[in-house]
N, C-alpha and C positions, 0 to 999 in steps of 0.2 A: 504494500500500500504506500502510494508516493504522499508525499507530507504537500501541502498547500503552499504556495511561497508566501510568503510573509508582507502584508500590504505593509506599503508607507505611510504613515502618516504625518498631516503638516497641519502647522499652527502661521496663522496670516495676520497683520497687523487688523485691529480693532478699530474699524471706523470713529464708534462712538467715544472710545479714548481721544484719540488724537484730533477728532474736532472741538470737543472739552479744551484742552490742552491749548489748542490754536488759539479759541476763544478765549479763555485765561489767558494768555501772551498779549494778546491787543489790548484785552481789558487793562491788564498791567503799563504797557506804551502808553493807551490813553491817561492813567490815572498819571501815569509822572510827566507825560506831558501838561497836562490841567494844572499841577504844581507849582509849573514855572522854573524853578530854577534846576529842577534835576529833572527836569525834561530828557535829557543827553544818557542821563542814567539809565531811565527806562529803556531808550533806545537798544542799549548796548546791552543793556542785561537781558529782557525780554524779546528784542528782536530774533535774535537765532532760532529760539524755543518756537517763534511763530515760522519761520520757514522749513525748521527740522519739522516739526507737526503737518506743514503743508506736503512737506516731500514726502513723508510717510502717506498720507491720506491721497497723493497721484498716483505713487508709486505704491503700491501695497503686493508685500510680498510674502514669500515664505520666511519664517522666520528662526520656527524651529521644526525640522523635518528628522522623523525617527523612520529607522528603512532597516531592514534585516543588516545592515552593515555597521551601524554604528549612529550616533546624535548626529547633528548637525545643527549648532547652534549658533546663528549670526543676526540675534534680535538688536544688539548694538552695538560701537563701535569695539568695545573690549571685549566682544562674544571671543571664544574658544576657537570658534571652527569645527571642526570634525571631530569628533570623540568615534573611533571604535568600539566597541562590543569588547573586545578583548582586554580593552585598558579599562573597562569600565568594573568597577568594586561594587555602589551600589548607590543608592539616589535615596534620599533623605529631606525632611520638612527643615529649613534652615531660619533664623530670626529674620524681621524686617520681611516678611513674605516669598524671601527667597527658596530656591530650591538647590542643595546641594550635589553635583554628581560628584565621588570620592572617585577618583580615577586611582591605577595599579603604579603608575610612573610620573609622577609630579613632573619632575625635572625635564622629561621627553614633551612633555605638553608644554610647558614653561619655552622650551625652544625654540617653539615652533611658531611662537606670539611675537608681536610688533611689541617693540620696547614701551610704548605707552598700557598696550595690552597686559603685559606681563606686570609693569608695575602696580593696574591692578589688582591683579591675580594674587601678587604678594600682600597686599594690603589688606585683600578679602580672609587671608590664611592669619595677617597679625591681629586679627579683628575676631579671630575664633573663629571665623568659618572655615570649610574647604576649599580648596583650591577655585573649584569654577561652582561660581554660585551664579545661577540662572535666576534672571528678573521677569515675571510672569506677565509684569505691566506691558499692556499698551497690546497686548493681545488677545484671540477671539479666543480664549480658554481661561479656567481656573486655575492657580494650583493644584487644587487636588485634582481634577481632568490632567494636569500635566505631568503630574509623580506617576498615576495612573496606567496614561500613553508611557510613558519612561519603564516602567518598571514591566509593563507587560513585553516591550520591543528585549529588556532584557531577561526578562523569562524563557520569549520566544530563543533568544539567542542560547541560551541555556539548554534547552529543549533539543536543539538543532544541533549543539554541541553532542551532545549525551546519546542523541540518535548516532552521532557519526564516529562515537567509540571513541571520544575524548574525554579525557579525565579533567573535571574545571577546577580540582582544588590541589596544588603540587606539594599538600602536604606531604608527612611520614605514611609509609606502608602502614601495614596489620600486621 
């Protein structure tokens, strides 16, 4: 009996997020412009927030995509990228609404990131969390929908392991 291949599943930028978001941005520009003298503030601080929300809401994309291969996380600019199946330890509820994946090789992931990326990455690990902490906002799912999707791709992968007469833990013998 052949096994079913393993559907992918993706998670896509949350309209209603990101027009919220846009909508707070201007509110904010207009409020410090009405101010008068920190006019320029607003500008500077709130403007990006209004064009990052507009490019999300033109462009709306995959964000996080789980596929028999491994995560794929590129919901923002310090996302990971690619996480494997095989580097993956296990996925966890983390503070702040985050979601942890505990990967097997820290340092191989660490590598692989853009120096602003990575300085993340460390700053999420001085802070108590693990390594790649996954931010749920601003997309069409929950966390719990997204530990859920996560933990079943790596079930499956587990599954598929186990069928094809690999051993997943290199503990000691019996």
């Amino acid at each position: 009996m052949k096994n079913p291949p393993i559907k992918p599943v993706e998670f896509y930028d949350a309209p209603h997020f990101w027009w919220g978001w846009f909508l707070m941005s201007v509110l904010g520009i207009v409020a410090f412009q009405l101010s008068g003298a920190l006019g320029m503030m607003g500008l500077i601080v709130f403007a990006p927030h209004a064009v990052y929300s507009l490019q999300r809401l033109i462009r709306r994309k995959v964000r996080i995509r789980i596929s028999p291969k491994g995560i794929l996380e590129k919901n923002f600019w310090y996302s990971p990228g690619f996480i494997p199946w095989d580097q993956v330890l296990g996925v966890r509820k983390s503070r702040f609404g985050m979601i942890e994946i505990e990967v097997k090789n820290p340092q191989a992931l660490l590598e692989k990131q853009t120096p602003l990326a990575e300085l993340v990455m460390r700053r999420n690990r001085f802070r108590g969390m693990g390594l790649v902490a996954v931010l749920p906002w601003g997309l069409e799912a929950t966390r719990t929908e997204l530990i859920d999707a996560f933990e079943h791709g790596l079930g499956q992968y587990a599954l598929q392991e186990v069928r094809r007469g690999k051993a997943l833990d290199q503990g000691s013998e019996a």
